[in-house]
C-alpha positions in Angstrom: 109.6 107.8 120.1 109.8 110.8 117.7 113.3 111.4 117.9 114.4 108.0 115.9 115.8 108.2 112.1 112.2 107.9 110.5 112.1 107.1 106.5 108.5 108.5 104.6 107.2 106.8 101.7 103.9 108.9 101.1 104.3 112.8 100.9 102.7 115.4 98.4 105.4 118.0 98.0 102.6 120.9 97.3 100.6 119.2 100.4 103.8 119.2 102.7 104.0 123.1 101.8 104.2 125.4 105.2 101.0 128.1 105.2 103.4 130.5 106.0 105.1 130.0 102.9 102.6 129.8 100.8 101.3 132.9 102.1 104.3 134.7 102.0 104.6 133.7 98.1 101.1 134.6 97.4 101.5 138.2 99.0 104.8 138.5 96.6 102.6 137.6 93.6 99.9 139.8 94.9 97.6 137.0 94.5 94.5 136.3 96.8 94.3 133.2 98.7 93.1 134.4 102.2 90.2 132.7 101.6 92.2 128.9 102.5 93.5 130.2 105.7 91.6 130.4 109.0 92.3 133.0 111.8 95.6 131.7 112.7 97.1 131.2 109.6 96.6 127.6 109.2 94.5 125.9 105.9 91.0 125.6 106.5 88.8 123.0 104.7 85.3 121.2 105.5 85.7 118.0 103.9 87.8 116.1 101.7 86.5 117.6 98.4 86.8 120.9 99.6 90.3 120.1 100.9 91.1 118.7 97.4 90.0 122.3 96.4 92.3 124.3 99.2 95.0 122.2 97.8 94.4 123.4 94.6 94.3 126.9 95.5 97.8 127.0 97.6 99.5 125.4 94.4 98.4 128.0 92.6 101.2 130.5 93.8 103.6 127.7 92.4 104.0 128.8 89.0 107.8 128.7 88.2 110.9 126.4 88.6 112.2 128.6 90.9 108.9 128.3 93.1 109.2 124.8 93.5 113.0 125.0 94.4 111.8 127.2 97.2 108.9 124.7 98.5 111.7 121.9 98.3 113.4 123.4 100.4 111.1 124.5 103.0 109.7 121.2 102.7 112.9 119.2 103.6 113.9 121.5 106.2 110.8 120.3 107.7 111.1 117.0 107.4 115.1 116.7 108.2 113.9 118.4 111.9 111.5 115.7 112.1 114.1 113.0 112.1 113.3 112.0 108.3 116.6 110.8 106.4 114.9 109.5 103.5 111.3 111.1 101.8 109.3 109.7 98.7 107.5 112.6 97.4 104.9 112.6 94.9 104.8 115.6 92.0 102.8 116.5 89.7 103.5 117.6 85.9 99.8 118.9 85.8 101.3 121.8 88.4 104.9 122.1 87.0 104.2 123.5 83.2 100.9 122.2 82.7 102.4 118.4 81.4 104.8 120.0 79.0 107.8 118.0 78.6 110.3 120.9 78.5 109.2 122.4 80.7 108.5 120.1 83.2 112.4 119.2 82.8 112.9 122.7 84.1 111.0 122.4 86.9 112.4 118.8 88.0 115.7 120.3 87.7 115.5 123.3 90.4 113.5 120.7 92.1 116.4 118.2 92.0 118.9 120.7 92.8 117.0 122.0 95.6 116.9 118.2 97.0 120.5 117.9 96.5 121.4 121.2 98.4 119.1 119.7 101.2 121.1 116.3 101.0 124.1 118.1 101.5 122.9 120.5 104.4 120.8 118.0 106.6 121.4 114.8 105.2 118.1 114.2 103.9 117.7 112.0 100.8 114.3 112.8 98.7 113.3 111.1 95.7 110.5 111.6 93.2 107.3 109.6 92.4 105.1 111.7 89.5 101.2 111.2 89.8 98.7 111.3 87.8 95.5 112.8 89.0 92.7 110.8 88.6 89.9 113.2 88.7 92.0 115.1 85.2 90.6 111.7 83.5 92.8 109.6 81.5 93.7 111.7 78.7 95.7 114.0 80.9 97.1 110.9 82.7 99.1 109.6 79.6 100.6 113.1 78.7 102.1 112.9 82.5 103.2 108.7 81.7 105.0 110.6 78.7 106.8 113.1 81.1 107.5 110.3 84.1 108.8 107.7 80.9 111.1 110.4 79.4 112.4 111.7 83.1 112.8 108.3 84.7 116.2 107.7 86.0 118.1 108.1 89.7 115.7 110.6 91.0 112.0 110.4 89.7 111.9 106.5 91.0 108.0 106.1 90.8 104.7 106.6 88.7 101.1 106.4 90.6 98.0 108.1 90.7 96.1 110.5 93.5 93.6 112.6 93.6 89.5 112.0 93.7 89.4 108.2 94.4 85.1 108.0 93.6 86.3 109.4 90.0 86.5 106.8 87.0 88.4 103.5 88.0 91.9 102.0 88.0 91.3 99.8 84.5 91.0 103.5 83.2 94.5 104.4 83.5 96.2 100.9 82.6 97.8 102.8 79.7 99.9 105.5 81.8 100.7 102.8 84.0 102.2 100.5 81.5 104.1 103.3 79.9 105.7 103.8 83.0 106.8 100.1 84.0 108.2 99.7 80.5 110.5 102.9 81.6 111.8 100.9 84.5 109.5 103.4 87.2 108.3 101.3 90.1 104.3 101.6 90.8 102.2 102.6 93.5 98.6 104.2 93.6 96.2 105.8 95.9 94.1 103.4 96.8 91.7 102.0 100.0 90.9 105.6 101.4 87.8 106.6 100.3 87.0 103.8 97.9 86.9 100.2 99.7 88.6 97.1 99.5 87.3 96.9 96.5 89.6 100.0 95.2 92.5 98.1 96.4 92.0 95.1 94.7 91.1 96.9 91.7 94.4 98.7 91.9 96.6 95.6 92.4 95.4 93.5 89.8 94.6 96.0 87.4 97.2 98.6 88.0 100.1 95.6 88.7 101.4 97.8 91.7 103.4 96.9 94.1 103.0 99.1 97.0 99.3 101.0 98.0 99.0 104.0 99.1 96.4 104.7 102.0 94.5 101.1 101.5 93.3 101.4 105.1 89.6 100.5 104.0 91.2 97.0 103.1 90.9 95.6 106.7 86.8 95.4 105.7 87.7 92.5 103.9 90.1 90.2 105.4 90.3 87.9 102.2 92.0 90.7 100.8 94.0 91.6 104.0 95.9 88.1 104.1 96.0 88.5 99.9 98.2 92.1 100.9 100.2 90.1 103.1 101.0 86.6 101.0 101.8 89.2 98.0 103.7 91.8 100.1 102.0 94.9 98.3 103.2 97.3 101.2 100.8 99.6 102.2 101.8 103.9 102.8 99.6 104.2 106.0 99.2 107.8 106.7 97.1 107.5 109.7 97.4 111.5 111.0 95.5 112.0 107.9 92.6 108.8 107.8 92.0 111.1 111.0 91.9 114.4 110.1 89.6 113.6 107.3 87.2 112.2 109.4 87.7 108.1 108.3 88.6 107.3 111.3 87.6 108.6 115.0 91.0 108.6 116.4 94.2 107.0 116.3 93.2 103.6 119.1 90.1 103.2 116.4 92.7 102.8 113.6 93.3 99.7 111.4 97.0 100.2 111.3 97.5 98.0 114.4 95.1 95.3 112.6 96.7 95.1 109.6 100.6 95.0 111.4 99.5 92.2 113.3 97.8 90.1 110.1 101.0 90.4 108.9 100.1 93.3 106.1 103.6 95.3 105.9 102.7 98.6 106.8 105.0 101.9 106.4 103.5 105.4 108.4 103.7 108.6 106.6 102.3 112.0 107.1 100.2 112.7 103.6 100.0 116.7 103.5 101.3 117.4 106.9 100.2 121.3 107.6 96.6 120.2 106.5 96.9 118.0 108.9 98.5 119.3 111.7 100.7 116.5 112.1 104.5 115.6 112.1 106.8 112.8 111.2 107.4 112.6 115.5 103.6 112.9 115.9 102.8 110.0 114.0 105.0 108.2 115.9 104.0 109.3 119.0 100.0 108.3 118.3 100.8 105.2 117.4 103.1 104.4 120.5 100.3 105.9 122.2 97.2 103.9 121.1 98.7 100.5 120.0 102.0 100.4 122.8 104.5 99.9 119.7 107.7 100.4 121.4 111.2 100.9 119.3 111.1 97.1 118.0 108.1 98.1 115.8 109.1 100.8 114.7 112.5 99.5 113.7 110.6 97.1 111.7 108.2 100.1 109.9 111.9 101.7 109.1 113.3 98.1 107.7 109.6 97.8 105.7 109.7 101.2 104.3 113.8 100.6 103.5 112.6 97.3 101.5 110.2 99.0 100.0 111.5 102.4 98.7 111.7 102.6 95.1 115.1 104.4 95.3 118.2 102.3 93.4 120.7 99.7 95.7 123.6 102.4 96.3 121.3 104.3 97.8 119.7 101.6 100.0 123.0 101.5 100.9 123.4 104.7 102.1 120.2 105.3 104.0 121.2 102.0 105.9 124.2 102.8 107.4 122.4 106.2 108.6 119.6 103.9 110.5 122.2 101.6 111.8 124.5 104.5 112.8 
């Protein structure tokens, strides 16, 4: 199963960063982060607030362009060895200059060339989505609209929100998401995970996105659940995660299976991978493991994920003659 051309819709670039590499970086900088690793090396967190908090402190060594054209790299060597030949990846303006417009364009453009270098070594097509983060409040949230509005284009495809889901509410942030749309970005928001349905719906009517990330917690309302799947609002399913953080028990307990068969269209992506000590493969492999999907399903996550990417035609194009080759 894991060995398949595999296409990710839901990745944090500073979440998808290796421990060794941000320990390496840190010991460069002489700054001191042991305090996020356990024993062997890997991030150690209690919960999802505290995890929100290790997060924080790993992207803390990230403090230049060059920094992030490293961590691109690192990243999509990762993901290229996992099979991945397209990535959506979600970045931040709050951690790349502080939501300064010049010098956020610095940091997108070693990001971009970074991306491009892995394109040409691996094959691996990334494009951008910038978040918000919705526990910075809605202030900060329209100074990052401003940077995703003036940066739109071929490479930064998306605009949604992450971060603490119990903070504020989607109405709240209507402003940075209309900037957005009105620069031709496609939407998306973190949704469904921690909040319930409720979240999601909140998010899709009041947000006007078209794709959800997480909105697992949907399947507690199955109004809503055949309302996902008459509107097509594709969900990013990142069930590794859902798991890791404690949502759910395990992967047979997870509603992925549910919402695939109540016709909800469903992509699978990894979230922050080394958190989560998971994989691309991995996810695969659960899911063949708890649900019996066999390679017709997953063809059909692929063909979802395809439909659903935010990247332009040409390169629709391209990534489909990779998954038919």
């Amino acid at each position: 199963m894991g060995l398949d051309p595999k296409l990710e819709l839901h990745l944090h670039l500073e979440g998808a960063a290796p421990p060794l590499f941000i320990r390496g970086l840190a010991r460069e900088k002489h700054i001191d982060i042991s305090g996020i690793f356990d024993e062997r090396g890997n991030y150690k967190y209690k919960d999802f607030w505290d995890f929100l908090k290790v997060y924080e402190a790993a992207t803390s060594v990230l403090t230049t362009p060059e920094d992030y054209a490293r961590l691109t790299r690192a990243v999509l060597e990762e993901s290229a060895a996992q099979g991945v030949i397209y990535s959506e990846t979600f970045l931040s303006p709050d951690f790349c200059g502080g939501r300064d417009l010049a010098a956020w364009r610095d940091y997108l453009a070693a990001m971009q060339e970074a991306a491009d270098e892995a394109e040409r070594k691996d094959g691996i097509i990334l494009r951008g989505i910038i978040t918000c983060i919705r526990h910075f409040g809605p202030e900060k949230a329209r100074e990052t609209a401003l940077c995703a509005a003036e940066t739109a284009g071929d490479w930064i495809v998306g605009f949604g929100i992450a971060g603490d889901e119990k903070v504020l509410a989607p109405k709240d942030f209507r402003w940075s998401f209309d900037c957005a749309k009105e620069s031709g970005l496609r939407l998306t928001a973190h949704a469904g995970e921690w909040g319930g349905p409720s979240s999601v719906r909140d998010a899709v009517r009041d947000l006007g996105v078209e794709r959800i990330g997480h909105g697992v917690r949907a399947i507690e309302d199955l109004a809503l659940v055949d309302e996902l799947a008459e509107r097509e609002i594709v969900l990013e399913v990142c069930p590794g995660s859902n798991v890791a953080l404690g949502i759910y028990p395990g992967f047979r307990k997870h509603p992925i299976g549910q919402l695939f068969d109540r016709g909800v269209k469903v992509t699978v992506s990894t979230d922050d991978p080394p958190f989560f000590h998971t994989t691309m493969s991995r996810e695969f492999d659960m899911l063949h493991q708890a649900f019996d999907w066999d390679d017709g399903v997953f063809k059909t996550l692929n063909e979802t994920a395809l439909a659903a990417a935010f990247c332009d035609a040409k390169t629709k194009d391209k990534i489909k003659k990779k998954l038919e080759a």
